[in-house]
C-alpha positions in Angstrom: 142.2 114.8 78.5 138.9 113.3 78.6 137.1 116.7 76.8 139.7 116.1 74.1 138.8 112.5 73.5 135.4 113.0 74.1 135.4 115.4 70.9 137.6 112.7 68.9 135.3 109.8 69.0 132.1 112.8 68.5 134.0 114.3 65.1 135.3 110.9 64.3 131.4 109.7 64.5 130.3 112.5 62.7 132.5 112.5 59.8 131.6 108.6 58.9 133.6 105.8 61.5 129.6 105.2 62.9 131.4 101.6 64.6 129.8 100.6 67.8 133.5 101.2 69.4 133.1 104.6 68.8 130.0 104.9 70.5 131.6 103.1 73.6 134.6 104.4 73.8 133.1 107.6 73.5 130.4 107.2 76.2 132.9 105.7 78.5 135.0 108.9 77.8 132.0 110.8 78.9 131.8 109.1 82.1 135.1 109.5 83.0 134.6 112.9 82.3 131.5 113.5 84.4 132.4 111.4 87.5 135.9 113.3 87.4 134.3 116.8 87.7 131.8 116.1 89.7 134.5 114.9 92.0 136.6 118.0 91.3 134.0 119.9 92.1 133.2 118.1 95.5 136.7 118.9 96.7 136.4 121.2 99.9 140.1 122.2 99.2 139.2 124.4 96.0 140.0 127.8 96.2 137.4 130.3 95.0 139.1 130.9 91.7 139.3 126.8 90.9 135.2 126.7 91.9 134.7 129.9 89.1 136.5 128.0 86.7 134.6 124.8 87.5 131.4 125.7 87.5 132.4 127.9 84.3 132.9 124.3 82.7 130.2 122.9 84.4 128.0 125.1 82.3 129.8 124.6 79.1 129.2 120.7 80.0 125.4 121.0 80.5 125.6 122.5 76.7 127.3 119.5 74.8 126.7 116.7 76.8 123.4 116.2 75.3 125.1 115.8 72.0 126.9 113.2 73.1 124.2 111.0 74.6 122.8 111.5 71.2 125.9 111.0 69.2 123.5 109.0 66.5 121.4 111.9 66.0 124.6 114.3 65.0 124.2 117.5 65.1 126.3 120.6 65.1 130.1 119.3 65.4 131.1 122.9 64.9 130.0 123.9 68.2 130.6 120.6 70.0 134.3 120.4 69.1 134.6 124.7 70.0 132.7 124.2 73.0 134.9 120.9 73.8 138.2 122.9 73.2 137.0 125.7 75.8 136.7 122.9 78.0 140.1 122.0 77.4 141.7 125.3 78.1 139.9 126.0 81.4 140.7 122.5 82.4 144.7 123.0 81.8 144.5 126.2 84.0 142.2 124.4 87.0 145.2 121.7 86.4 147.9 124.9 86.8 146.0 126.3 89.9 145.6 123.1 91.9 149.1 122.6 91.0 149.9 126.0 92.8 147.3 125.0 95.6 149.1 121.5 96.5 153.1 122.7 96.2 
């Protein structure tokens, strides 16, 4: 959920509401974000296929997070909201597996 609003606030931003809540809500989405998958990925109970998919998105993450610390400088919305929704899917199937993992 955080990926998703995360690109909201960046597209929103982009295409002309340039209020300061944007900004904050947005950069408080992308701490949430960050501190949540950092602690995902801390979790010694991951299986091996959870820790692909994570680090899959941690790579993803390394791409658009520096457009969003420099959400006044636009750039490329295109990829950031693709990139964004790639995040989204792998998250929903790490949500499926741990799921499977804690039953």
């Amino acid at each position: 959920m955080f990926a998703q609003r995360i690109a909201k606030y960046y597209i929103a931003y982009q295409i002309g509401i340039k209020d300061k809540n944007t900004i904050v809500q947005m950069n408080s989405a992308v701490e949430m974000f960050r501190s949540s998958h950092n602690q995902l990925m801390a979790n010694q109970s991951n299986t091996p296929q959870i820790n692909k998919h994570l680090n899959s998105i941690d790579r993803l993450w390394k791409i658009v997070y520096k457009f969003y610390l420099n959400i006044e400088k636009g750039g490329l919305p295109l990829i950031v909201f693709n990139t964004t929704d790639n995040i989204t899917k792998k998250m929903d199937t790490i949500t499926n597996l741990y799921i499977e993992l804690y039953k």
